[in-house]
Backbone as CSV, one residue per row, in Angstrom:
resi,resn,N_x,N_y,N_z,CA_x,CA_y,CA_z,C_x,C_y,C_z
1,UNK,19.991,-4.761,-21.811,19.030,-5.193,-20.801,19.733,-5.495,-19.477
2,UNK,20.995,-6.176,-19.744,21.563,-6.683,-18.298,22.101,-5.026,-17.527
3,UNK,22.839,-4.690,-18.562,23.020,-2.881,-17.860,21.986,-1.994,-17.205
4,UNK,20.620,-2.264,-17.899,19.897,-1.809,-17.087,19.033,-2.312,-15.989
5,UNK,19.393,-3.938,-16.259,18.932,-4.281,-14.645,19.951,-3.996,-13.416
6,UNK,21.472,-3.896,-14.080,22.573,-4.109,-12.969,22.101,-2.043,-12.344
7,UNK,21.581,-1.001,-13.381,21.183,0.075,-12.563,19.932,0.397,-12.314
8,UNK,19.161,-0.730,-11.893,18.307,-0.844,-11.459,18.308,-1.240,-9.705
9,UNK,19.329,-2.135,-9.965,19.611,-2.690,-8.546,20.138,-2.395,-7.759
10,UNK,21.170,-1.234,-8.585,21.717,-0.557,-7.847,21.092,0.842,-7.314
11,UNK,20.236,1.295,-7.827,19.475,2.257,-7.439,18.790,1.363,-6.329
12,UNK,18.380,0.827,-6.222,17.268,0.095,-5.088,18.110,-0.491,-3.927
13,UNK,19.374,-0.817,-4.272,20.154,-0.604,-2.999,20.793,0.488,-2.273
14,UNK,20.654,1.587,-3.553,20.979,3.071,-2.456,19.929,3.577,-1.848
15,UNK,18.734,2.972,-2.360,17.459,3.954,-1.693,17.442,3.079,-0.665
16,UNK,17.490,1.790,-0.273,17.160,0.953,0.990,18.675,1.474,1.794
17,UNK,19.680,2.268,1.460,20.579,2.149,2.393,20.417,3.610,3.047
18,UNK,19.669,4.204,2.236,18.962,5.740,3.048,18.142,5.238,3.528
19,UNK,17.153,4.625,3.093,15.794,4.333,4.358,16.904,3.625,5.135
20,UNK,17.479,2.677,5.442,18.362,2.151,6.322,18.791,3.367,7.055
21,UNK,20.018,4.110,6.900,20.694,4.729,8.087,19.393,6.260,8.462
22,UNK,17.872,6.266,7.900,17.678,7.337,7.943,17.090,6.493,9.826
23,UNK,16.568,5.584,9.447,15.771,4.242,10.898,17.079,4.776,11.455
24,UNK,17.822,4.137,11.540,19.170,3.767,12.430,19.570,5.232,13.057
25,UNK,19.244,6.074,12.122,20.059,7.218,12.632,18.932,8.044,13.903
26,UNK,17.461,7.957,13.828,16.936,8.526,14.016,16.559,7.578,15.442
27,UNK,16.364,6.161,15.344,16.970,5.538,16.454,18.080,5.625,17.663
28,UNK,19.101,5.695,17.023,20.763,5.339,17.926,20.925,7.110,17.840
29,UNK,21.102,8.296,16.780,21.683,9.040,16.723,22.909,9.229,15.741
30,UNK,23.168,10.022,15.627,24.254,9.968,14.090,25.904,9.157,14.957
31,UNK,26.368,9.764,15.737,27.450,9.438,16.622,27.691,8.467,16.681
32,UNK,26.190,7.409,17.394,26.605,5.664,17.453,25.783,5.101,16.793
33,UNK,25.542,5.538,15.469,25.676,4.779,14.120,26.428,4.335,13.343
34,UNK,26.518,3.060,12.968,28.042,3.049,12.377,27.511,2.237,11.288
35,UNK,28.376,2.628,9.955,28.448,1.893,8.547,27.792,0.605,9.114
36,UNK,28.572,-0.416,9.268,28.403,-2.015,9.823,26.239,-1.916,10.049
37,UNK,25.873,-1.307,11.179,24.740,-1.442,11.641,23.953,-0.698,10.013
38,UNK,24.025,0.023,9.736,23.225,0.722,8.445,23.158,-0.270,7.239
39,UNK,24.272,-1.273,7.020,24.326,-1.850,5.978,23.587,-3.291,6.521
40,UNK,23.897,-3.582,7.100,22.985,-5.033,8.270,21.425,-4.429,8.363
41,UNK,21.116,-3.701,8.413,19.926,-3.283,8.680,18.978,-3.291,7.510
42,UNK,19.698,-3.133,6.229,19.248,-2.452,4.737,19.384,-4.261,4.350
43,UNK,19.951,-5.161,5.181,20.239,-6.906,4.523,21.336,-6.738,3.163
44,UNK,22.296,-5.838,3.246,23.681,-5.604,2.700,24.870,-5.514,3.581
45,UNK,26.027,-6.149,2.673,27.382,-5.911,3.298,27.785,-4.790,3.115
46,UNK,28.823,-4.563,4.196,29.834,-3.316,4.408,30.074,-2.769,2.930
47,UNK,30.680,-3.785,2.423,31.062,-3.509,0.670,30.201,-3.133,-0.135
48,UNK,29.239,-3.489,0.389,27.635,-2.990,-0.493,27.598,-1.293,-0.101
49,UNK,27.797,-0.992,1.300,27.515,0.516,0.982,28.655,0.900,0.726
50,UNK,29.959,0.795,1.050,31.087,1.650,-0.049,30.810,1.644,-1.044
51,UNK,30.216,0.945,-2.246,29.843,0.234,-3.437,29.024,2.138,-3.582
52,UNK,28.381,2.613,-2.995,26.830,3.955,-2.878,27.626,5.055,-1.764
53,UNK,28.324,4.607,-0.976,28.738,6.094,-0.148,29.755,5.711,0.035
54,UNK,30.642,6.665,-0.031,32.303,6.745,0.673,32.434,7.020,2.079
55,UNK,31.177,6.946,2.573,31.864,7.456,4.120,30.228,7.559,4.847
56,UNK,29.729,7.513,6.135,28.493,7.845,6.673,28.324,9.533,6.489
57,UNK,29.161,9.706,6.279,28.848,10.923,6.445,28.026,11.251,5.001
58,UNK,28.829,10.979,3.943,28.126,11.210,2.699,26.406,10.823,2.903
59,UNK,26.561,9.688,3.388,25.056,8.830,3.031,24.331,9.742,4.340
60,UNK,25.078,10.801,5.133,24.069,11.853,6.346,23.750,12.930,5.455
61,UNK,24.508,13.200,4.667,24.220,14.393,3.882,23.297,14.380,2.602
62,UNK,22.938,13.098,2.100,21.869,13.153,1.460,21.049,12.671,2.177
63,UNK,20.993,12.256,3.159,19.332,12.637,3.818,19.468,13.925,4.476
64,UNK,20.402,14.691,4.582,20.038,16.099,5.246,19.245,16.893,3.840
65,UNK,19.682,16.666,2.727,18.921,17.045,1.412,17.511,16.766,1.267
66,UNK,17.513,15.517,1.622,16.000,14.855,1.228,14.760,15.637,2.248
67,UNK,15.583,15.847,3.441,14.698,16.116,4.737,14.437,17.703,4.804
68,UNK,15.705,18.659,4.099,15.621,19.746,3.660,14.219,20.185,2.463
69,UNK,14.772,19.203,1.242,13.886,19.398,0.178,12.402,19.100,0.314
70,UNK,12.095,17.832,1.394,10.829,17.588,1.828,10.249,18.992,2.845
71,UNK,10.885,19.838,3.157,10.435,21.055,3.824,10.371,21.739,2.489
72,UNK,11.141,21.993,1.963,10.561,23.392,1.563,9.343,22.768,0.402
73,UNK,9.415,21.553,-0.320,8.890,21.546,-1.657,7.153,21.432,-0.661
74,UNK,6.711,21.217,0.414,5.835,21.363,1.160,5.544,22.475,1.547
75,UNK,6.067,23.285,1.655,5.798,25.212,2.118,5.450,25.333,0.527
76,UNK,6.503,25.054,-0.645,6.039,25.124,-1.717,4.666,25.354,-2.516
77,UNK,4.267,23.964,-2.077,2.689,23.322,-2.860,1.853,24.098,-1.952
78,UNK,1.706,24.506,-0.380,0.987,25.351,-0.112,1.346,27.000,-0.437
79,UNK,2.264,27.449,-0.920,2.107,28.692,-1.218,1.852,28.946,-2.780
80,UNK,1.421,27.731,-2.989,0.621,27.846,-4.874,-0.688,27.615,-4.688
81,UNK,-1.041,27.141,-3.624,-2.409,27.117,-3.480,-3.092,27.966,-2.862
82,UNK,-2.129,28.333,-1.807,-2.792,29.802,-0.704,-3.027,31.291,-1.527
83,UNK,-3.611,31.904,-1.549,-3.280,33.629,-2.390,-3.328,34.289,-1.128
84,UNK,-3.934,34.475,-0.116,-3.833,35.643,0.987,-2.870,35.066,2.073
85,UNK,-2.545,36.187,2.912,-1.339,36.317,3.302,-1.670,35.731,5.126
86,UNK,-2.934,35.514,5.545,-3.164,35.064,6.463,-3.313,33.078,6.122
87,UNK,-3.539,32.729,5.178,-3.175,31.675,4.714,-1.909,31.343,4.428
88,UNK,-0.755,31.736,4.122,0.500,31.622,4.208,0.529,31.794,5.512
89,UNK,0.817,32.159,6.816,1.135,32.340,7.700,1.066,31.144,8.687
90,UNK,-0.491,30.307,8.585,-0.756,29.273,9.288,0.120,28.327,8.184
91,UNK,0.243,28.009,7.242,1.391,27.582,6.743,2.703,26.965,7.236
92,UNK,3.374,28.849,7.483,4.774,28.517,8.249,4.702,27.718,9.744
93,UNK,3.190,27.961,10.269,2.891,27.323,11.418,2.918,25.913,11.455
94,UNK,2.492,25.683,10.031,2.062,23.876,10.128,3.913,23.536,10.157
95,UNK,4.428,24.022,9.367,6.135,23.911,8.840,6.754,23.833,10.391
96,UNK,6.689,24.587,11.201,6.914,24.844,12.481,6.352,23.912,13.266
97,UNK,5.151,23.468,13.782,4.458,22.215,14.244,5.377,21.273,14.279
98,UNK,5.514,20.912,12.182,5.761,19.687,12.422,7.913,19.579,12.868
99,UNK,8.201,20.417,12.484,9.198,20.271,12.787,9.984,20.246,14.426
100,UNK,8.266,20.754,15.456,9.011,21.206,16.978,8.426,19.726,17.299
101,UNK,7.679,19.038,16.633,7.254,17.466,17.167,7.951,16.183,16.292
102,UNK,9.499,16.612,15.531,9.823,15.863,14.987,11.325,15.868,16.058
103,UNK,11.066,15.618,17.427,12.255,15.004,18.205,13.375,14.529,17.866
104,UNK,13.767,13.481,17.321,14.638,13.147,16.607,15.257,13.730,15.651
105,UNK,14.470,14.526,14.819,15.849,15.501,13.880,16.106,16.736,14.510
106,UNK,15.475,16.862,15.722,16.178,18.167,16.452,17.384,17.912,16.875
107,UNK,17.505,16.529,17.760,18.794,15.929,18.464,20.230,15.702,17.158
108,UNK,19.264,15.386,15.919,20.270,14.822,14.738,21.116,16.172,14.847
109,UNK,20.100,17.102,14.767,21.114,18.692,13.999,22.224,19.401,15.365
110,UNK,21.667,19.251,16.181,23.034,19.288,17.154,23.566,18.407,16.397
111,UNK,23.506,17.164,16.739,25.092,16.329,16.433,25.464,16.826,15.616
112,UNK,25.148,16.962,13.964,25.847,17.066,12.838,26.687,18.853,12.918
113,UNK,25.784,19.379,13.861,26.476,21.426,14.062,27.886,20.704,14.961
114,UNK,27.886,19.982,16.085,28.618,19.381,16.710,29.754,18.935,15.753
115,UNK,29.078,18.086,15.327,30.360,16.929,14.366,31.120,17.707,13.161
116,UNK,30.227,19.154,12.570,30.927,19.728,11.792,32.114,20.988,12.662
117,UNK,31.893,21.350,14.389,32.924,21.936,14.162,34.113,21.740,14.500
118,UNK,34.271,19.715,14.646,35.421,19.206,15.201,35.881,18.744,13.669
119,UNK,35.136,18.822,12.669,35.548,17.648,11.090,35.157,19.185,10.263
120,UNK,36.550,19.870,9.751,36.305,20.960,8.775,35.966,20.432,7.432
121,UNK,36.225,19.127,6.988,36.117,18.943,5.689,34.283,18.430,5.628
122,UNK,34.090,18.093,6.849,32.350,17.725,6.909,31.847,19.185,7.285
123,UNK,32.001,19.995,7.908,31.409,21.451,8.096,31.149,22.004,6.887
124,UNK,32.527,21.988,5.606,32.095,22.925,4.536,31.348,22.443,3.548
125,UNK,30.931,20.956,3.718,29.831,20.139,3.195,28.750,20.938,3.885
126,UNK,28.660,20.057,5.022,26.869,21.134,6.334,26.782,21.703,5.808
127,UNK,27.847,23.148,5.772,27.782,24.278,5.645,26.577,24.801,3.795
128,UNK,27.111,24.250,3.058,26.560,24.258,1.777,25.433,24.090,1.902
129,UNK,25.245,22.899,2.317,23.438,22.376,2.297,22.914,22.903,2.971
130,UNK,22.800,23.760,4.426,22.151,24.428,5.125,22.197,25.495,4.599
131,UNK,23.134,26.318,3.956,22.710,27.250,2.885,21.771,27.244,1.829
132,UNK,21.613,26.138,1.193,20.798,26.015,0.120,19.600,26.213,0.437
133,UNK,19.434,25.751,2.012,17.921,25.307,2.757,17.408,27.184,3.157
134,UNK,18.927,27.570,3.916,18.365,28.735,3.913,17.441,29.577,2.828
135,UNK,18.384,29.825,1.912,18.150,30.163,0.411,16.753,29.929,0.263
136,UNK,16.606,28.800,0.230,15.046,28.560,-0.366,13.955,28.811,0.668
137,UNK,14.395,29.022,1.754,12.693,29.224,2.308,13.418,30.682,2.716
138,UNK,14.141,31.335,2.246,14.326,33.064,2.383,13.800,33.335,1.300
139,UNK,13.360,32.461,-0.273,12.599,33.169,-1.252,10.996,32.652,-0.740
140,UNK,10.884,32.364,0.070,9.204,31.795,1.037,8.904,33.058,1.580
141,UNK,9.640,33.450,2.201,9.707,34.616,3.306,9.439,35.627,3.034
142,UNK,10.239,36.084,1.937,10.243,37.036,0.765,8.960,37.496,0.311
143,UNK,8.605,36.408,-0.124,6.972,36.561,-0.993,5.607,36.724,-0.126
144,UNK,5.662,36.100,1.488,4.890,36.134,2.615,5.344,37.696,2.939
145,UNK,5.978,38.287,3.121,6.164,39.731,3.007,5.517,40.777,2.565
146,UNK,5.902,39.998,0.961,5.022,40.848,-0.060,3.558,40.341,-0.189
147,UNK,2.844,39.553,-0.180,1.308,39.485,0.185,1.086,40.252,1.578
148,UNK,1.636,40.578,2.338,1.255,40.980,3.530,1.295,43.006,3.148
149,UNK,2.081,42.956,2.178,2.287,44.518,1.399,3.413,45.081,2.331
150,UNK,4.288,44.565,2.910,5.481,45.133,3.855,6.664,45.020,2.906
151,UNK,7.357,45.579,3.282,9.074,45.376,2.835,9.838,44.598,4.108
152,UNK,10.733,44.367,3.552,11.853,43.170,4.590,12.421,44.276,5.169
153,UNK,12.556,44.305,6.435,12.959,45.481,6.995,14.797,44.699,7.506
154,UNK,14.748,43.890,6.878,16.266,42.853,7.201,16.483,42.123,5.877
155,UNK,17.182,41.320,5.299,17.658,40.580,4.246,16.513,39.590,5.103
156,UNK,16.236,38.756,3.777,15.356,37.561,3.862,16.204,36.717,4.478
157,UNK,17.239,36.296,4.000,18.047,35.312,4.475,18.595,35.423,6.004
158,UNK,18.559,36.464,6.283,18.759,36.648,8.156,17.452,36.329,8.696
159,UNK,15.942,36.696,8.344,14.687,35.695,8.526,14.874,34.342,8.719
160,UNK,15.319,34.007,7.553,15.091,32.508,7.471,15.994,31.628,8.518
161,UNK,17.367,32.478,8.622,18.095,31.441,9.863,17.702,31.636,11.189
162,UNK,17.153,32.747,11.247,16.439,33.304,12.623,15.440,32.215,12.939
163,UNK,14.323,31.597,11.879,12.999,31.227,12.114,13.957,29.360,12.376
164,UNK,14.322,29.071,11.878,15.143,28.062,12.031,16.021,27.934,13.204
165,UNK,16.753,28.976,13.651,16.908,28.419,15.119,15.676,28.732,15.987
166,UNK,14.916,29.763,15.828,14.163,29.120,16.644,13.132,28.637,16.988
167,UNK,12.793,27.760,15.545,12.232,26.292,15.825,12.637,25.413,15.749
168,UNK,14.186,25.268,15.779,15.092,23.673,16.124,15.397,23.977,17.669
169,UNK,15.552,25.301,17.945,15.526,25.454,19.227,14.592,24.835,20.633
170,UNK,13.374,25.160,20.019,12.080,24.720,20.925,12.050,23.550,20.566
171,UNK,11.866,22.816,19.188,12.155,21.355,19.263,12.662,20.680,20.110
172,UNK,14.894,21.069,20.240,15.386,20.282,20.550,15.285,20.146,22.381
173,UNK,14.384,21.580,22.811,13.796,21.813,24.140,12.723,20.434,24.591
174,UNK,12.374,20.268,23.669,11.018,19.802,23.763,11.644,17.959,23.866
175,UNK,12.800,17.996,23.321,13.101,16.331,23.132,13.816,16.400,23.785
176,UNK,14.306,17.020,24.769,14.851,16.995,26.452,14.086,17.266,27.202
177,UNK,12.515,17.629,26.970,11.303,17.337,27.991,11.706,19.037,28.702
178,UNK,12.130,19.750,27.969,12.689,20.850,28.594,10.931,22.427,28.489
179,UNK,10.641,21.769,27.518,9.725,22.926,26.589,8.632,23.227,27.766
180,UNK,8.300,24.224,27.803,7.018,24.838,28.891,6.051,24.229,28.791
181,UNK,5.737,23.686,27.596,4.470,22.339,27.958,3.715,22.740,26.924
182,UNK,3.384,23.872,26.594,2.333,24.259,25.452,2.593,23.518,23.835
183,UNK,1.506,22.557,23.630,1.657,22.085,22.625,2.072,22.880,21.058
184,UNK,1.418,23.862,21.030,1.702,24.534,20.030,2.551,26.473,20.180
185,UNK,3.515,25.623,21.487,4.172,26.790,21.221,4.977,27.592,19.941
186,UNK,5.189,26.739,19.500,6.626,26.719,18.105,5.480,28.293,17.411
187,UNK,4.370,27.670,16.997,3.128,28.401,16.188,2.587,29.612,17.077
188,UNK,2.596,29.783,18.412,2.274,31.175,18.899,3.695,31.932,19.134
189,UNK,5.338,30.955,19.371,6.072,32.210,18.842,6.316,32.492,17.808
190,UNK,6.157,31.743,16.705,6.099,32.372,15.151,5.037,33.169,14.994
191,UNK,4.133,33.276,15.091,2.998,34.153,15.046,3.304,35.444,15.820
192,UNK,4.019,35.657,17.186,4.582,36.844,17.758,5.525,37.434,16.882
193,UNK,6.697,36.515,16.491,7.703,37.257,15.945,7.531,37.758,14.270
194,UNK,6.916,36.736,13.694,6.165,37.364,12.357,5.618,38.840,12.407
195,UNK,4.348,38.968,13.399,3.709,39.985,13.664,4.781,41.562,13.629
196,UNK,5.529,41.065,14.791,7.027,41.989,15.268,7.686,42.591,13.557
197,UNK,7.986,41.148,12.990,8.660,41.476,11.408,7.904,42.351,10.534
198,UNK,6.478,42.141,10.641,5.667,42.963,10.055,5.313,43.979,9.858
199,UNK,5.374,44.226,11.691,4.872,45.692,11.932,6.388,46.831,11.855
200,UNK,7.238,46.270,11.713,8.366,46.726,11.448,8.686,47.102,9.966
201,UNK,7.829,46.182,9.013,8.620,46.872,7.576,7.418,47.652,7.131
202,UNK,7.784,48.580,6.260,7.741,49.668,6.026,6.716,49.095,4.878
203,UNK,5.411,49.746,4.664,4.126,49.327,3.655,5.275,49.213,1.809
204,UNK,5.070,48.772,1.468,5.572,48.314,-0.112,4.381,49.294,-0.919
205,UNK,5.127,49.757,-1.994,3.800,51.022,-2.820,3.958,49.599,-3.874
206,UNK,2.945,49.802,-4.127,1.826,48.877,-4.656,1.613,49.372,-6.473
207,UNK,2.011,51.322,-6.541,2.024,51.363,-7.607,3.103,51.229,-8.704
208,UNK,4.614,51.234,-7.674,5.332,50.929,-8.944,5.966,49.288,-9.284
């Protein structure tokens, strides 16, 4: 019983020290965040988060997971519910929306592209998890393809980093007040360049 209250508590102090540096980070920025403020914030000592992360960086990289996995497992649940291929599409739009009006993790992902190409041992971490992210919404892409009856006229996975820069792109435009003003631009250039991808691959035969 005492073992499983002592990992009980300890689970509930790693989840308050992610909600902690996810505030802090999305506040201050990853750069001038520091251990000290993340653990003060969560009402734990310094020793409390070494105790759950070896480093900020660790405790950045599982919320780059969480914030990853909360995208795709959301494209997910709507592409089990959608069957036609004009319903997937406003989809990637909503995915796009919310991500060109989520300011703050546009600014985060510079820093961390930043911070990984001065820290090689934190890059080939990034590096992994933004793969994984790729990965999974290139098997999204994939299947929006095939309801549409086209072939990938490119590897899925060159899609998927394409559509990703550029909607962290217009985001991080948009949280420097930089963006042309149109609220839902992110969704009329995905809708152009989709179209473009479309009319480009080649009809899929249907009979074999």
């Amino acid at each position: 019983m005492a073992r499983a209250r002592q990992r009980e508590n300890q689970a509930q102090t790693y989840e308050s020290l992610v909600r902690s540096a996810r505030e802090c980070i999305a506040r201050n920025g990853y750069a001038a965040t520091t251990v000290d403020q993340i653990a003060e914030h969560a009402g734990f000592s310094k020793g409390a988060f070494y105790y759950s992360f070896d480093s900020k960086e660790a405790i950045m990289l599982e919320i780059l997971e969480r914030i990853h996995d909360e995208d795709v497992r959301e494209l997910q649940m709507i592409f089990v519910e959608q069957e036609d291929a004009s319903s997937l599409d406003r989809a990637f739009d909503r995915w796009a929306e919310a991500r060109y009006r989520n300011t703050e993790w546009a600014k985060l992902n510079v820093e961390l592209q930043l911070h990984s190409s001065r820290n090689a041992g934190f890059a080939e971490k990034y590096a992994a998890h933004f793969e994984k992210y790729k990965t999974q919404l290139s098997a999204l892409i994939a299947l929006n393809f095939t309801r549409h009856g086209k072939a990938m006229p490119a590897p899925a996975i060159e899609f998927s980093a394409a559509l990703i820069a550029l909607v962290d792109g217009l985001a991080l435009q948009h949280s420097l007040s930089l963006s042309p003003g149109s609220p839902d631009i992110t969704a009329k250039m995905m809708l152009l360049v989709c179209q473009g991808w479309f009319a480009l691959g080649a009809p899929l035969d249907r009979d074999n």
